[in-house]
C-alpha positions as CSV (number, residue, x, y, z in Angstrom):
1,X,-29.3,37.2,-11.9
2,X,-31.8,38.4,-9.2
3,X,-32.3,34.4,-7.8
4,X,-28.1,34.0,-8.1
5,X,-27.7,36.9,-5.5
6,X,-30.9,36.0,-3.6
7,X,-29.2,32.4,-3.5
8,X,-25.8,33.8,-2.1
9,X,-27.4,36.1,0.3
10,X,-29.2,33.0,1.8
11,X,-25.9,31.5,2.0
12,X,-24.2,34.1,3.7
13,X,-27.3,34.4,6.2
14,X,-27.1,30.4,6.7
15,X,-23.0,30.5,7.2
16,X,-22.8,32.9,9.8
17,X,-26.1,31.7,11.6
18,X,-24.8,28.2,11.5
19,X,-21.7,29.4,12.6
20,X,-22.7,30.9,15.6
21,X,-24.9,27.8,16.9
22,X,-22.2,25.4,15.6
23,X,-19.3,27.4,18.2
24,X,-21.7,27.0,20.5
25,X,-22.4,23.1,20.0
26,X,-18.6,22.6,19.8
27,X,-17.9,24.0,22.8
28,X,-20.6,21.8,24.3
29,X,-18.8,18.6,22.8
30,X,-15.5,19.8,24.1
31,X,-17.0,20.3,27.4
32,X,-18.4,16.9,27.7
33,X,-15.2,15.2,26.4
34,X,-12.8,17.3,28.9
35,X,-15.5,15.8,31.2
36,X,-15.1,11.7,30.6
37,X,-11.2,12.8,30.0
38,X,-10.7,14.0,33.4
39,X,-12.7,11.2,35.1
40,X,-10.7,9.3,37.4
41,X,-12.6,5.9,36.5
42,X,-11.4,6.6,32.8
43,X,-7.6,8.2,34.0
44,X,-7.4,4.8,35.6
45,X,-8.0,2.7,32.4
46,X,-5.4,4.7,30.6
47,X,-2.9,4.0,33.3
48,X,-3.4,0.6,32.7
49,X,-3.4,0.2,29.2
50,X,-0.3,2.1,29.5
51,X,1.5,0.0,31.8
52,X,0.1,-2.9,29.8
53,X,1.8,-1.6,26.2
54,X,5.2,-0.8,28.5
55,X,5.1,-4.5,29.6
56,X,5.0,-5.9,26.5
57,X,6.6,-3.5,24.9
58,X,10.4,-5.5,24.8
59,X,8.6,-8.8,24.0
60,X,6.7,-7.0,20.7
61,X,10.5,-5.4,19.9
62,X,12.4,-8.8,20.1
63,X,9.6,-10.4,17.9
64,X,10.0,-7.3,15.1
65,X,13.7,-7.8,15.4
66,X,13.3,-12.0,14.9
67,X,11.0,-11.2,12.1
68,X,13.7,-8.6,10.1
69,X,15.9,-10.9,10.7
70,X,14.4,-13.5,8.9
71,X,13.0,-11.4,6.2
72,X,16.8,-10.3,5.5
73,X,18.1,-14.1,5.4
74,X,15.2,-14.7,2.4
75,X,16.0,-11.5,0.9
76,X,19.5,-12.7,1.0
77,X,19.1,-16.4,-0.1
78,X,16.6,-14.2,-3.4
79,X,19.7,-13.0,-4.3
80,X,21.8,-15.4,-4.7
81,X,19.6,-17.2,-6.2
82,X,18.8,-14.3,-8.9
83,X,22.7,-13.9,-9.1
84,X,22.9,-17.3,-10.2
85,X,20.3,-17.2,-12.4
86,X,21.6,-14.1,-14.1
87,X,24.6,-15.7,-14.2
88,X,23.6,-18.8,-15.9
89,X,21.7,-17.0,-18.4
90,X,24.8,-14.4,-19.2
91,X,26.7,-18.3,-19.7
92,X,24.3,-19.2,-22.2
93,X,24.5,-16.2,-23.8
94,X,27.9,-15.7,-23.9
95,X,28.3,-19.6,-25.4
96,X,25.7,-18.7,-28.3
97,X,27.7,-15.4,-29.5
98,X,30.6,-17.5,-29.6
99,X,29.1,-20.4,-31.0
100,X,29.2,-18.4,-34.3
101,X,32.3,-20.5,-36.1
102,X,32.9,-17.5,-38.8
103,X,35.0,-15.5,-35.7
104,X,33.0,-12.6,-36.8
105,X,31.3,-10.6,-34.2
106,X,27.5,-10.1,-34.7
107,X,26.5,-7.4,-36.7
108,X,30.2,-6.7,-38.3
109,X,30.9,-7.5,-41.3
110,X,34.2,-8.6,-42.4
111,X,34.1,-7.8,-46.0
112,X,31.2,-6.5,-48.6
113,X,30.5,-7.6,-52.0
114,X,28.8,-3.9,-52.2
115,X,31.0,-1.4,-54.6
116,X,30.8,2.1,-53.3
117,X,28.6,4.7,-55.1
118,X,29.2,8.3,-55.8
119,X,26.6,10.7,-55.7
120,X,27.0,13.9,-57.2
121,X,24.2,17.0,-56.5
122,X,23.9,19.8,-58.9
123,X,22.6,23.1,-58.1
124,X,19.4,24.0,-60.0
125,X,20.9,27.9,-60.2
């Protein structure tokens, strides 16, 4: 018990020490990057790559609307072509169950050779 509270006192003691140089180191980094950030060498490059991505920005949309056009004419032309396939198959299908020359559906039975049996249930009281 005693080494389980001398273990979570040295915890305690590590978190808020840490936490106190670690604001402190943070503060640094967010210093430095404000730094480079605000640097007019590096506000340059970001005006250009922005200009760059609002140049091609119409050419990237017309190639993204080419491309869902296309995908849509092969989803469209799968389709069909499942639809005619299901079709086909539901032909088949359809010509088997009627294949059957008794003119008895499946699973229905015209008439039974089976007599019906009574069952009677007596009390035991």
């Amino acid at each position: 018990m005693q080494k389980r509270l001398m273990f979570i006192a040295g915890a305690g003691l590590g978190y808020v020490l840490g936490a106190r140089a670690g604001q402190g180191r943070y503060q640094q980094i967010k210093s430095q990057a404000d730094t480079v950030w605000n640097d007019p060498r590096v506000q340059e490059k970001v005006a250009l790559a922005t200009d760059a991505v609002k140049e091609k920005a119409p050419v990237v949309q017309a190639k993204a609307q080419e491309a869902a056009a296309a995908a849509q004419a092969k989803a469209q032309e799968a389709a069909g072509a499942a639809q005619a396939k299901a079709q086909g198959a539901a032909a088949t299908a359809r010509s088997k169950v009627t294949g059957d020359h008794s003119g008895n559906q499946i699973g229905v039975e015209s008439s039974s050779d089976v007599e019906p049996q009574t069952v009677k249930y007596e009390s035991g009281h």
